[in-house]
N, C-alpha and C positions, 0 to 999 in steps of 0.2 A: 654337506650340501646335497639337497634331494633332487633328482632326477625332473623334468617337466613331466607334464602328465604325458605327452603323445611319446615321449621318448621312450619313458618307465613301459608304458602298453608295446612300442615296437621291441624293446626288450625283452618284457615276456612272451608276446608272440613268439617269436623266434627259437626262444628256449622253450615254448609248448611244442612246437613244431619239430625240434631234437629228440621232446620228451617223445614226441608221439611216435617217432621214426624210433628211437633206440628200444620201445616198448615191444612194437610189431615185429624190430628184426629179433629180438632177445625172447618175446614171448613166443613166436613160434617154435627158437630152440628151444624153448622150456618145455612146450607142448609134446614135440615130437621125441624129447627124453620122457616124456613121465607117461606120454603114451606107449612107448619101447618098455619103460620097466613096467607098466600095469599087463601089458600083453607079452612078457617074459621076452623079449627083445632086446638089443642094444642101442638101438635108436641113429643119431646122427654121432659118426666116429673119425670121419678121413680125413677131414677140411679142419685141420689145427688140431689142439690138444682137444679131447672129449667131443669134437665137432665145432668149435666155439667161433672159426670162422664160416662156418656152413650159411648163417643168415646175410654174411658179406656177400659168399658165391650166391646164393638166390638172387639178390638185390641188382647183384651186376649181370646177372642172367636174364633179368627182367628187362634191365635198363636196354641189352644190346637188341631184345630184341623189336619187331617194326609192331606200332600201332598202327593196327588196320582196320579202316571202318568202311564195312560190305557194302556192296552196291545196293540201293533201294532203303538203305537207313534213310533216319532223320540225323543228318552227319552232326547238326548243330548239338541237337539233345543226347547225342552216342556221347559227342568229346564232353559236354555240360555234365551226365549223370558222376563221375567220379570225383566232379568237384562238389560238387551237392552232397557228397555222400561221407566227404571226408571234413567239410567245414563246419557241420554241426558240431562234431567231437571236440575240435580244436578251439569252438564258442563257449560250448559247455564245461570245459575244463580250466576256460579262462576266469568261469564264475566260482568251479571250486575251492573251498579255502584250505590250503596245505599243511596252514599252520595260523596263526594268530597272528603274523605278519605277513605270509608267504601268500597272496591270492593277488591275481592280475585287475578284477572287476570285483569290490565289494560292494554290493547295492542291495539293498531293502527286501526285491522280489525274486533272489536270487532261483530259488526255490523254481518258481513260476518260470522263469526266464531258461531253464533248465529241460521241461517241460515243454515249453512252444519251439525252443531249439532242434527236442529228439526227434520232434515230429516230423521235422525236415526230411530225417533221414528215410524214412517209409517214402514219400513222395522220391527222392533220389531214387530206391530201388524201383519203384513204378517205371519214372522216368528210362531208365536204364533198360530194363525189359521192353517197353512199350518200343522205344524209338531202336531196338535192335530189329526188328520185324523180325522174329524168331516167334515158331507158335509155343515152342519149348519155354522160353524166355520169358511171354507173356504171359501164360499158366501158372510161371514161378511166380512173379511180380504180384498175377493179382492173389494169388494166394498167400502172399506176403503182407502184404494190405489189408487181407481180413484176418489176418492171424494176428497183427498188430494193434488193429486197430478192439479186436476181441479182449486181449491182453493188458493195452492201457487201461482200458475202465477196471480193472480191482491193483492196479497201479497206482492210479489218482485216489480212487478210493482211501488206501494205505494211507497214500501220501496227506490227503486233509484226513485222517486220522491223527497221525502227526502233525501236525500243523494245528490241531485242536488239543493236542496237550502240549507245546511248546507253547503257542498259541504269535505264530510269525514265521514272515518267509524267508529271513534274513537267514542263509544256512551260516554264517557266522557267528550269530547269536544261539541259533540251534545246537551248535558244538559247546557254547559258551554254561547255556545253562545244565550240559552235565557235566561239569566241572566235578573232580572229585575220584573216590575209589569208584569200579566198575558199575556198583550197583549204582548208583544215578546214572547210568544209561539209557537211552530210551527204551533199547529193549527190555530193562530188568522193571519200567515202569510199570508194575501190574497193580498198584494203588490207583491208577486213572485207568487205565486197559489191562484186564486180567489175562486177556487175549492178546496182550504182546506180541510175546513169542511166533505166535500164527498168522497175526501181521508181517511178523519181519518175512517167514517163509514166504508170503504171498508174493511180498513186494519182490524176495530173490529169486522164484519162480517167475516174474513176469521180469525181473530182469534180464533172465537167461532168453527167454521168447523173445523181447526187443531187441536185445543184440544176434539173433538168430545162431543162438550157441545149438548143437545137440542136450536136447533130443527136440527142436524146437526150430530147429534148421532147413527149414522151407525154403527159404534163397535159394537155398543151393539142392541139396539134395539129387546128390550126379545119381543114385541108382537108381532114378524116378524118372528126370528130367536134363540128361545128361551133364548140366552143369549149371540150373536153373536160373536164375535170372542175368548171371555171368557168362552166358553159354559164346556171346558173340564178341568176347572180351580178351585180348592177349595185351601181353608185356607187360606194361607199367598199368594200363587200361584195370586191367585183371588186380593187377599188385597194389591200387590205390584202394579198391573193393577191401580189399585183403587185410592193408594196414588200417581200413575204417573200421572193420570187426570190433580189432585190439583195444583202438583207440576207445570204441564204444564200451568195450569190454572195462576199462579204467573206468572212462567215465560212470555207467553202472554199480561197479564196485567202490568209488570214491563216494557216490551217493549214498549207497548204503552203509559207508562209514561215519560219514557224517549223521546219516537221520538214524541212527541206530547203536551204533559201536562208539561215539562220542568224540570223534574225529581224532583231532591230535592229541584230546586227555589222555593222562596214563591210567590205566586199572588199577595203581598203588595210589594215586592221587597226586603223586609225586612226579618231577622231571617231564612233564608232558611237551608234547614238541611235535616237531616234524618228524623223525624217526617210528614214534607210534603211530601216526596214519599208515605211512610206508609198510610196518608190517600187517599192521591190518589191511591195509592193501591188497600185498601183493600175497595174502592167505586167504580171502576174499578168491583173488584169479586164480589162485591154485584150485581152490576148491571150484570154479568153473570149468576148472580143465580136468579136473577129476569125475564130475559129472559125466563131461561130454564121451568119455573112454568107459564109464559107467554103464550108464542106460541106453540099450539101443532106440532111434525113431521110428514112433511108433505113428499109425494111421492119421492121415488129416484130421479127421471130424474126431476122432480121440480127443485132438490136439484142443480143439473147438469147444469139445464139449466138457473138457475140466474147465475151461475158463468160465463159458455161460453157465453151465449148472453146477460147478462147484465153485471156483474161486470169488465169481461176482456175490452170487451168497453171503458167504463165508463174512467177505473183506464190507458187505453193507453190513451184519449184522456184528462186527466189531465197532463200524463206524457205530452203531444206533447204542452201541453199550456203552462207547467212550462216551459216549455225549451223558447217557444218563446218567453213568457216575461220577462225570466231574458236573453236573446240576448237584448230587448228593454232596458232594465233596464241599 
């Protein structure tokens, strides 16, 4: 007997809400081991075996300590920025499909819905800097906003790239039609896009700036702006910031398994499921957090100017190819 619909939704709510908390305490310890071994360190060691309760002491270290909103805020939009900032992730995850049965919201325009969801989040970090009255804070904010907002355009771009050789925004049907061994993946499609491959880069490039990973990390940027758009942020205040990274960080990464990597298919053709997202997944974050210990941040208008004079480029003059050769096709 099947659940009602409102019940099945507060179900998965709740378990996205798990997922999102067990991602942020675990992916940090993930971060701060592979940042330990990439910088010949040992990372988190004291709090349990290997560190493993280290993300438990964070969390309660967070929890005990006071949120505190400065005198002269806008106290409404100080306490409002962290929910803003965390309930896009928790929307947008509710649309991803995990499996062929496993997605909380299957609809039509998931894709789209995805999209006017992320956007939320730039406005939260505005919100947040703006109403701290920190001149620190506000610098961050608005330079967060134009680096996002720089970045979506060969994002979208990508994206109805895809959505022109799928040809739908159903990302369940998206997973569905590359059904099979690897190469029907979207990205191995270089019969309709020869330029695949350099689509996908674009889109994991501007993933990485949306979720403000390094080297693309303008939020924050403490050796700029001592703690940028966070600066007037403690406890749980600060730690909601924190776990909406992670959560964005999934979401990004889920995205690009689905429009790209074939979601839950398996690359043998065979056994496809829920376990094949998951490690495309979480190889996906690895490699986000390999980046971030990579490349150091480098100059704003750097930042600015790959995306206007190179990536927008780039990601029109794929769209203008795809198009021509599925006209030939």
């Amino acid at each position: 007997m099947s659940l009602p619909e409102p019940f099945r939704l507060l179900l998965f709510l709740v378990g996205l809400m798990a997922f999102v908390a067990l991602n942020a305490a675990y992916l940090v310890w993930v971060e701060r081991k592979a940042a330990g071994r990439i910088q010949r360190r040992p990372g988190p060691t004291e709090v349990g075996w290997a560190g493993l309760l280290q993300p438990i002491a964070d969390g309660l270290k967070l929890l005990s300590k006071q949120f505190i909103v400065p005198p002269g805020t806008d106290a409404l939009l100080f306490r409002l920025a962290p929910l803003l900032v965390i309930a896009p992730g928790l929307m947008c995850l509710a649309l991803i499909p995990f499996s062929e049965t496993l997605v909380a919201l299957d609809v039509d325009v998931g894709l789209l819905m995805i999209f006017a969801f992320g956007s939320i989040n730039v406005l939260a970090l505005m919100v947040g800097g703006w109403a701290s009255r920190n001149k620190y804070a506000i610098i961050s904010a608005a330079r967060v906003v134009s680096q996002d907002i720089a970045y979506e355009i060969p994002m979208l771009l990508a994206a109805i790239t895809l959505m022109m050789v799928t040809g739908t925004l159903d990302l369940g049907e998206i997973v569905a039609l590359q059904e099979g061994p690897f190469w029907h993946w979207n990205l191995f499609r270089l019969d309709l896009n020869p330029l695949m491959p350099i689509t996908f880069l674009i889109f994991y490039t501007c993933m990485l700036a949306e979720t403000n990973r390094a080297p693309f990390d303008m939020a924050e940027a403490e050796s700029e702006l001592v703690a940028g758009a966070f600066t007037e942020y403690a406890g749980m205040g600060f730690g909601v910031f924190f776990m909406a990274e992670y959560a964005n960080i999934v979401v990004g990464c889920s995205l690009i398994t689905v429009l790209f990597l074939g979601g839950w298919q398996s690359p043998f053709g065979a056994y496809s499921g829920l376990l094949w997202f998951l490690l495309k997944l979480y190889f996906l974050v690895f490699s986000v957090i390999w980046v971030r210990w990579t490349f150091p941040r480098t100059q704003f208008y750097n930042l600015l100017n790959l995306s206007w004079k190179i990536l927008i480029p780039i990601s029109l003059f794929t769209l203008i190819l795809t198009a021509a050769v599925m006209k030939v096709v």
